[in-house]
C-alpha positions as CSV (number, residue, x, y, z in Angstrom):
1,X,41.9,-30.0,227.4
2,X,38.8,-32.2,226.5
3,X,35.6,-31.8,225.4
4,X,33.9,-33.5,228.9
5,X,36.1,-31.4,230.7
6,X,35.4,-28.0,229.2
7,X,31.7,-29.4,228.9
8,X,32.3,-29.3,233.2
9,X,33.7,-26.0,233.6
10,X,30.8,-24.2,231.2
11,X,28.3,-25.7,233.1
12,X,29.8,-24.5,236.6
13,X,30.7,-21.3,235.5
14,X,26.8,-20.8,234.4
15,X,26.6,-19.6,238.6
16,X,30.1,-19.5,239.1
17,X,29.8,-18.5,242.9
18,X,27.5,-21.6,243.7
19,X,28.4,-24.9,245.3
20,X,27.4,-27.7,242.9
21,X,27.3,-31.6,243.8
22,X,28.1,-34.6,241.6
23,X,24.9,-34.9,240.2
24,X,23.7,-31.6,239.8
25,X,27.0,-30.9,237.6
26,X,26.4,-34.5,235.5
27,X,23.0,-33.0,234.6
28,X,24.1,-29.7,233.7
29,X,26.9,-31.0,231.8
30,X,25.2,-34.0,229.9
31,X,27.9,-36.4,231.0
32,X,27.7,-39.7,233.0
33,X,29.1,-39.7,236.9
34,X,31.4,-41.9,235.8
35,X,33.0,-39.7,233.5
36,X,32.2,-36.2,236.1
37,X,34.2,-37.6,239.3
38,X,37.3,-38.1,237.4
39,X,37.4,-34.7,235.9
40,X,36.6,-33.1,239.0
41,X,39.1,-34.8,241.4
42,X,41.6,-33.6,238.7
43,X,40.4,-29.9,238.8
44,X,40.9,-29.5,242.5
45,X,44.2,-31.3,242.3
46,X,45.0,-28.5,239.6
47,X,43.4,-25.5,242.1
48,X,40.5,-25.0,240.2
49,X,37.6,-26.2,242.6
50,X,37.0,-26.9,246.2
51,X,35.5,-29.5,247.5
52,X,33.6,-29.8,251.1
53,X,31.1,-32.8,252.1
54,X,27.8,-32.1,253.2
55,X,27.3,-31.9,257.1
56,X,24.7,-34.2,257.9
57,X,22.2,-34.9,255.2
58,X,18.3,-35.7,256.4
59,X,16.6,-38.6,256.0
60,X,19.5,-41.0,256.3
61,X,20.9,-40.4,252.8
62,X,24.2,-40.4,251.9
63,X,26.5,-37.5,252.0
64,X,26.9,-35.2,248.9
65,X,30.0,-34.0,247.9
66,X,30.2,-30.2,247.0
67,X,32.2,-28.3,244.6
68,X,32.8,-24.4,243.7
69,X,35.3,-22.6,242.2
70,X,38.9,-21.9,244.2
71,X,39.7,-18.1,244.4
72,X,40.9,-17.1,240.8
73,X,39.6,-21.0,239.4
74,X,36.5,-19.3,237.4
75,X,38.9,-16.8,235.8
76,X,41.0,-20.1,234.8
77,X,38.2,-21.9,233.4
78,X,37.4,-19.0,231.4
79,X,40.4,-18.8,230.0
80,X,40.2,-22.5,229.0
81,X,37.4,-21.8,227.1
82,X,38.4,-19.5,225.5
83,X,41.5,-20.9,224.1
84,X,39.5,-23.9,223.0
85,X,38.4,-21.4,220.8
86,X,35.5,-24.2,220.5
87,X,32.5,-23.0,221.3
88,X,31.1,-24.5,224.1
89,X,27.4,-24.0,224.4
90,X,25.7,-23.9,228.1
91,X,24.5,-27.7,228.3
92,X,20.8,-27.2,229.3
93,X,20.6,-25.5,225.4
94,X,22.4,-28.6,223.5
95,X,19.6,-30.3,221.4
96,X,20.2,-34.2,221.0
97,X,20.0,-35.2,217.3
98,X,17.4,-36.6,216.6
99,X,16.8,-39.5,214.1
100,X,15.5,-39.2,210.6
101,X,13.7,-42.5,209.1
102,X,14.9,-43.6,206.0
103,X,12.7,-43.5,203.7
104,X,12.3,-47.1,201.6
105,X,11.7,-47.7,197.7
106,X,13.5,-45.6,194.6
107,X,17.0,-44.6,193.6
């Protein structure tokens, strides 16, 4: 299983019984929606998540796609990460590295 994957999963199982959209779960997990909507067509195909579309949204907006965990799905994805044996921390407390200047002159 991949890292963006398992990156997914940790972030939805921070509120396992809450409906997440695309977005919400591209933030949480630190990954682009381009790299998200793949992963997450392929969970549901696999069981793991359900998907329903949002009603009628206000404002004229386009419709958001929700996802939660299928009956049994969260105990799957946390037996995914644990077999990783990698540990995956929650994304909102991964620190982005940050640069160092190099410093100029002497060997």
């Amino acid at each position: 299983m991949t890292l963006p994957v398992l990156l997914v999963l940790r972030a939805m199982l921070d509120e396992p019984a809450r409906e997440m959209y695309g977005l919400e779960i591209c933030k949480a997990a630190d990954l682009p929606s381009g790299t998200i909507h793949p992963i997450l067509a392929r969970l549901e195909g696999w069981g793991w998540l359900e998907s329903r579309w949002e009603d009628k949204p206000a404002g004229g907006k386009p419709r958001k796609r929700y996802y939660r965990f299928s009956p049994g799905g969260a105990e799957r994805a946390r037996a995914a990460l644990e077999k990783a044996r990698i540990p995956v921390p929650s994304p909102k407390l991964v620190t982005k590295p940050q640069l160092i200047p190099r410093t100029t002159g002497g060997a």
